[in-house]
TITI-990548 format. One record per residue (C-alpha): residue in three letters; y, x, z. Coordinates in nm, 4 decimals, always signed. Example, Ala and Ser with C-alpha at 12.3 -4.5 7.8 and 13.67 -1.06 7.14 Angstrom:
2
PT   code          v          u          w
PT    ALA    -0.4500    +1.2300    +0.7800
PT    SER    -0.1060    +1.3670    +0.7140
This chain:
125
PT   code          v          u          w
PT    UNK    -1.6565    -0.3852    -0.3000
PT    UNK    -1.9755    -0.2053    -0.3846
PT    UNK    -2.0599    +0.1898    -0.2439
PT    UNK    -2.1088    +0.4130    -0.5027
PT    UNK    -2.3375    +0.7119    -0.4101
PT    UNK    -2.1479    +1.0994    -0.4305
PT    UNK    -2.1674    +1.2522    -0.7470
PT    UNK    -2.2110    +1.6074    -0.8259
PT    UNK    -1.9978    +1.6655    -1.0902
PT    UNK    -1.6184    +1.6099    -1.1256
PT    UNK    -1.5742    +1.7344    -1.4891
PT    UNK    -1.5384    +1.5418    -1.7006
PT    UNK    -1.8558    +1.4704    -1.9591
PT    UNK    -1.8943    +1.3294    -2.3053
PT    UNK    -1.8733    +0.9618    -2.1926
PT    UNK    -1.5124    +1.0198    -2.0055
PT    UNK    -1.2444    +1.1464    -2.2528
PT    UNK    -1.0085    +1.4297    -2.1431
PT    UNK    -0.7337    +1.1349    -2.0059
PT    UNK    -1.0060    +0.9743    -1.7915
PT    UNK    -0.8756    +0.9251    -1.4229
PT    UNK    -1.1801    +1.0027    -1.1592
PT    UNK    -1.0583    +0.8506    -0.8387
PT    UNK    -1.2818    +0.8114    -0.4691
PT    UNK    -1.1538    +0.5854    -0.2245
PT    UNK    -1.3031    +0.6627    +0.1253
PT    UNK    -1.2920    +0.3262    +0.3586
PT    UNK    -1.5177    +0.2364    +0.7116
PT    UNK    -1.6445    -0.1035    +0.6216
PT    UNK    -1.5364    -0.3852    +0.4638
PT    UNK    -1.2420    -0.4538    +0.6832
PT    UNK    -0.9355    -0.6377    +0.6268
PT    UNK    -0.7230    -0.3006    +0.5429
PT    UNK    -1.0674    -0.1861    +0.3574
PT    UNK    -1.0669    -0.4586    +0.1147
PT    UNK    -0.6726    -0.4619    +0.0445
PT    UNK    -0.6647    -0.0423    -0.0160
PT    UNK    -0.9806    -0.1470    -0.2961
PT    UNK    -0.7695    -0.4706    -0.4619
PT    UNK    -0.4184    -0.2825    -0.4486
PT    UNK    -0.6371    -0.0081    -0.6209
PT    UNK    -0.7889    -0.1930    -0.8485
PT    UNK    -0.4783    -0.4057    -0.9832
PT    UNK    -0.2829    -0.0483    -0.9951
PT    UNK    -0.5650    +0.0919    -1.2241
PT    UNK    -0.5225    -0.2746    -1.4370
PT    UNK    -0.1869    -0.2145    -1.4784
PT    UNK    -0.1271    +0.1405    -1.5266
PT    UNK    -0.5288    +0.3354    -1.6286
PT    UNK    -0.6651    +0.0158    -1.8242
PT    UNK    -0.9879    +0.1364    -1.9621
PT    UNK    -0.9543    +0.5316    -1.8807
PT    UNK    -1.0609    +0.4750    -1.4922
PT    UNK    -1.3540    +0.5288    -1.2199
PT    UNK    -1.3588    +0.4061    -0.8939
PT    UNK    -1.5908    +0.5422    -0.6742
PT    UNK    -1.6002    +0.3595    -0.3205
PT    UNK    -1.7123    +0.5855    +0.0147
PT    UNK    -1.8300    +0.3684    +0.3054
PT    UNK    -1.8041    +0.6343    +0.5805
PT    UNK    -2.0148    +0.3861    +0.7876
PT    UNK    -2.3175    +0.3938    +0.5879
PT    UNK    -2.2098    +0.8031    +0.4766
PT    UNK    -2.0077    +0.9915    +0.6949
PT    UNK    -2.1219    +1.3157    +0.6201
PT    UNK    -1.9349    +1.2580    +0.2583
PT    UNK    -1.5869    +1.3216    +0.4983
PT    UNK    -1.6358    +1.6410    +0.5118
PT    UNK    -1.6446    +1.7295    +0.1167
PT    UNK    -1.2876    +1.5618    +0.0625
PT    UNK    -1.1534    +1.6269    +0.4340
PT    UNK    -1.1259    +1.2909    +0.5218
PT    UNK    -0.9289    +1.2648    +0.8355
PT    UNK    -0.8200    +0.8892    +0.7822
PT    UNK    -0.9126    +0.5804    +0.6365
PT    UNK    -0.8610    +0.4401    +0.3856
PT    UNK    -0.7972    +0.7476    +0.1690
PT    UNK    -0.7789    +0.8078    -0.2152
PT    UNK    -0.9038    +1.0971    -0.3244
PT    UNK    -0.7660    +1.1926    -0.7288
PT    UNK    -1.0563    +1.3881    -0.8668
PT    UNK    -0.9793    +1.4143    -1.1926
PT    UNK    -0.6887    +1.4813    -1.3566
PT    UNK    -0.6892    +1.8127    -1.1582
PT    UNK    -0.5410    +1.8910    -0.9001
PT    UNK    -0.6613    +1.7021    -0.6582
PT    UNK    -0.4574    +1.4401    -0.4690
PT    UNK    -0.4655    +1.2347    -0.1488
PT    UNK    -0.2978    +0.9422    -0.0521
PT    UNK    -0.3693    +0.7872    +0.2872
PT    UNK    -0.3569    +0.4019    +0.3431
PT    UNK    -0.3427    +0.0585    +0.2323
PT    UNK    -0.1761    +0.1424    -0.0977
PT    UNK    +0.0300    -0.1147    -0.0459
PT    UNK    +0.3632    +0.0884    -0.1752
PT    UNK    +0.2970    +0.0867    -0.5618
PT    UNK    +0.5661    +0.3033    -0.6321
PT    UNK    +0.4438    +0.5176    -0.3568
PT    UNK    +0.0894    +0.5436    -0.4782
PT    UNK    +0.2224    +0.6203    -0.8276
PT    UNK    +0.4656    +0.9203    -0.7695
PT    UNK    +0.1400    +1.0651    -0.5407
PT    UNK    -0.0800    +1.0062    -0.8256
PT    UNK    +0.1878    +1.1726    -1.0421
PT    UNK    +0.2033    +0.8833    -1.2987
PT    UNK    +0.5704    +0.8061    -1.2488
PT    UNK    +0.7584    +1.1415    -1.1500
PT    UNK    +0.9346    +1.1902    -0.8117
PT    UNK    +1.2670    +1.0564    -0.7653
PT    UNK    +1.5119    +1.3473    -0.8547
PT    UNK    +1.7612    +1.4842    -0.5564
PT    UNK    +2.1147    +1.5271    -0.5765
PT    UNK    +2.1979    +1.8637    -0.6400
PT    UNK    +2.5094    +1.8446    -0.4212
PT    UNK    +2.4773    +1.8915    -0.0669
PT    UNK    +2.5984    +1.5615    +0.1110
PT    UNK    +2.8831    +1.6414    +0.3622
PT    UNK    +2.8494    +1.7525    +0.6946
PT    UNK    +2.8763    +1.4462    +0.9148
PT    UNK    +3.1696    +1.5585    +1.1470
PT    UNK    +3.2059    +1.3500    +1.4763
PT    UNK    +3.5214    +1.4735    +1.5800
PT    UNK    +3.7170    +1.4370    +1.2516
PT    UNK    +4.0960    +1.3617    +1.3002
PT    UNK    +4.1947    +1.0046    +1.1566
């Protein structure tokens, strides 16, 4: 897992197409839950952003003033840059489907529109 340095810039430039995903994952070290949030990241990118992708790694032990541009409150976090708006996801990102829906590449599960029925506890039988 290498530390990238903060860039200034979010937009996109000439290099990154309009569909390129910009996304900064803030850990503390390498620790064990460090180094699983970066693979599960990594393999999610494979699968679903092949070739339209930047990781950029925070190590809030060598950086921690970099917290404070995001609002890092907990690690590990991933930070969406670009597409805009900007997203957060907190932890291992060990819930695919959960990192996906908060990414917005697979949309939210859609609710019933019927209200489920009171639960009554003293209902006659």
């Amino acid at each position: 897992m290498k530390t990238k340095s903060k860039s200034d810039s979010v937009k996109p430039t000439r290099e990154e197409p309009a569909d390129h995903w910009k996304l900064r994952l803030y850990v503390a070290g390498q620790t064990p839950k460090s180094l699983v949030a970066f693979g599960n990241l990594k393999r999610l990118c494979e699968n679903h952003l092949k070739g339209r992708y930047t990781i950029e790694v925070i190590d809030l032990v060598v950086t921690p003033h970099l917290a404070r541009d995001d609002q890092i409150l907990a690690i590990p976090t991933l930070v969406r840059k670009l597409p805009e708006p900007v997203h957060k996801i907190i932890g291992d990102l060990s819930n695919t489907e959960r990192v996906l829906m908060g990414l917005d590449l697979i949309p939210l599960p859609k609710t019933s529109k019927q209200s489920p029925e009171p639960y009554d506890n003293h209902r006659s039988q």
